[in-house]
N, C-alpha and C positions, 0 to 999 in steps of 0.2 A: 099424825101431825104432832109435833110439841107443845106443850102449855109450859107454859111460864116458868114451874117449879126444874121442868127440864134444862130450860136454856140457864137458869139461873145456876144449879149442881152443874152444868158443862164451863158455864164460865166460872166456879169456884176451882173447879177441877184444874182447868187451865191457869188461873193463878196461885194455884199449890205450884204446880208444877214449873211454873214462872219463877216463884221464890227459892223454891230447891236449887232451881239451876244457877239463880243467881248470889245464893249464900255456898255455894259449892266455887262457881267461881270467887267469890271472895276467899274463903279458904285459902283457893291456889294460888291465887296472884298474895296474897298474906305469907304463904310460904317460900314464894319468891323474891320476893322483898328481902325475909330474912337469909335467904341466902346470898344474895347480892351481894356483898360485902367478902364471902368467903371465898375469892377465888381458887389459891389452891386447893383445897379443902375438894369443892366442888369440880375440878379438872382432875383429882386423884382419883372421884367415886368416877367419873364417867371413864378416865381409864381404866377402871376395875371390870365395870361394866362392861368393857369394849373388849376386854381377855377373857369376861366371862364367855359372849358371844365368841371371839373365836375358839375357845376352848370347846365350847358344844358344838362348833362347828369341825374339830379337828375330832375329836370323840364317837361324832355321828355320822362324819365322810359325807356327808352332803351340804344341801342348800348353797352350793355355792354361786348362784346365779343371784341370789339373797346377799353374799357376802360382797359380789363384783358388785352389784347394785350401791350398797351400804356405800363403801370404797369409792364409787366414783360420786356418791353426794356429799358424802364427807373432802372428799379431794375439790370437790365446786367450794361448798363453805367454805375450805381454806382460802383458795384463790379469794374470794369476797371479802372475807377478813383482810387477806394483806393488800386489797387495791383502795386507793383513794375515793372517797364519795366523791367530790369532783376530778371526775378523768381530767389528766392535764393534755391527753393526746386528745381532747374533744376542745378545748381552750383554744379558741381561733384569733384570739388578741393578740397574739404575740408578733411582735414585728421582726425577732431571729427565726433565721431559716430553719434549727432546728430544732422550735418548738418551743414553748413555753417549759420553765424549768424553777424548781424553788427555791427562794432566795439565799445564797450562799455568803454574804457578805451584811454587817450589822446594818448599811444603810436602805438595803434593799425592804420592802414589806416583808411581816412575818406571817405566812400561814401555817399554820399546824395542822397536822396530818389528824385528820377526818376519815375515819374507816365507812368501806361501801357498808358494810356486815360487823355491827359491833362486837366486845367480847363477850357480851352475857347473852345476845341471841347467838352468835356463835354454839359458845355450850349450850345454850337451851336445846337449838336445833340439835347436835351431835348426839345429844341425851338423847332425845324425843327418837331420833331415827335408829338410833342404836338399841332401844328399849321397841321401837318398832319390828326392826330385824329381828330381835330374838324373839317375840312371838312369834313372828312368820315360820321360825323354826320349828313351830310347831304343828304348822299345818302340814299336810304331806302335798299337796300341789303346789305349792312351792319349791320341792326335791326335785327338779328337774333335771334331768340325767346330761351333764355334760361335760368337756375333757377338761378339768380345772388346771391344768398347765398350759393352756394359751389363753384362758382369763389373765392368770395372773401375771404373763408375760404382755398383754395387750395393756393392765392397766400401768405398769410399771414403763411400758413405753407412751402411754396416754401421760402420767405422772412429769417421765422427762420431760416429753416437751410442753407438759404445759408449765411446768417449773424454769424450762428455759425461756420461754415468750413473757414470764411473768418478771425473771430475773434483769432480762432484755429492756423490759418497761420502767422498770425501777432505776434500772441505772442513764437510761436516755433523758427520765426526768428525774434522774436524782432526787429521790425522796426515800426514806426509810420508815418503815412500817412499825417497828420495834422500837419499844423507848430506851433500853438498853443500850449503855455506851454512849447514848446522848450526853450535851451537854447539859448542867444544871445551872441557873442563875439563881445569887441569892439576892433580895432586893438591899436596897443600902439602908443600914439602919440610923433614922434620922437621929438618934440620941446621942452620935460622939458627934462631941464640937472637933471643930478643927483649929488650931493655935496657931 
């Protein structure tokens, strides 16, 4: 049975261990914050990372059930990044036949594109699972013996059409994902009189 000095060292123990985990989490989310702001910077190192991983994949001749894996999570975040948090194909208000679409003319409402998958959980995730994959390389049950030319043929035809249904959607609601090429408005500056 326990006396008291027990239960008390279990529950100091457990509030060590409470505060470790959560000045660790502070740490992390601290380091993320300071990254925030650097996107190319932080899309450079995750490319780097992502050639390391195929590089040790291309050096070791295997894990490629790890690399198709990787590929087709990395190919979902994309789709997620370039679709709208409000689907427009779920928008049942629209009284045109085909579909609600966004506003194209200055009188029209202005909604601004809303990603489903923002861009910094975007990279978090690609980091996160890219940094996951090359551990996995490490384990040897994960080297699962198989013919890596109809992977890479099944995802690159998974790739097309998911890029064409995805393209297909974009341009039915006319909406663009990319701020690129946008217009810019500058607001009027109230200080010139006009004569």
């Amino acid at each position: 049975m326990m006396d008291g000095n027990d239960i008390a060292s279990e529950t100091n123990r457990k509030g060590v261990i409470s505060q470790a985990w959560t000045r660790l989490s502070q740490i992390y989310q601290g380091l993320l914050d300071k990254w925030t702001p650097h996107t190319k910077s932080r899309w450079v190192a995750s490319f780097l990372l992502l050639m390391i991983f195929i590089l040790r994949i291309f050096l070791k001749q295997g894990w490629y059930i790890v690399t198709y894996a990787l590929g087709i999570y990395h190919l979902n975040l994309f789709i997620a990044f370039l679709t709208p948090k409000i689907d427009p194909a779920m928008d049942f208000d629209a009284e045109d036949e085909n579909g609600p679409a966004l506003p194209t003319r200055a009188s029209e409402e202005f909604r601004p594109f809303i990603r489903r998958l923002p861009e910094f959980k975007f990279w978090l995730s690609v980091t996160k699972s890219t940094l996951i994959g090359f551990c996995c390389t490490f384990i040897d049950a994960f080297n699962i013996p198989v013919f890596w030319p109809i992977l890479v043929m099944y995802f690159i035809t998974l790739f097309c059409l998911t890029m064409k249904r995805q393209i297909k959607h974009m341009i039915k609601y006319r909406y663009l994902p990319f701020t690129h090429n946008k217009p810019k408005y500058r607001t009027v500056d109230s200080s010139v009189t006009v004569n």
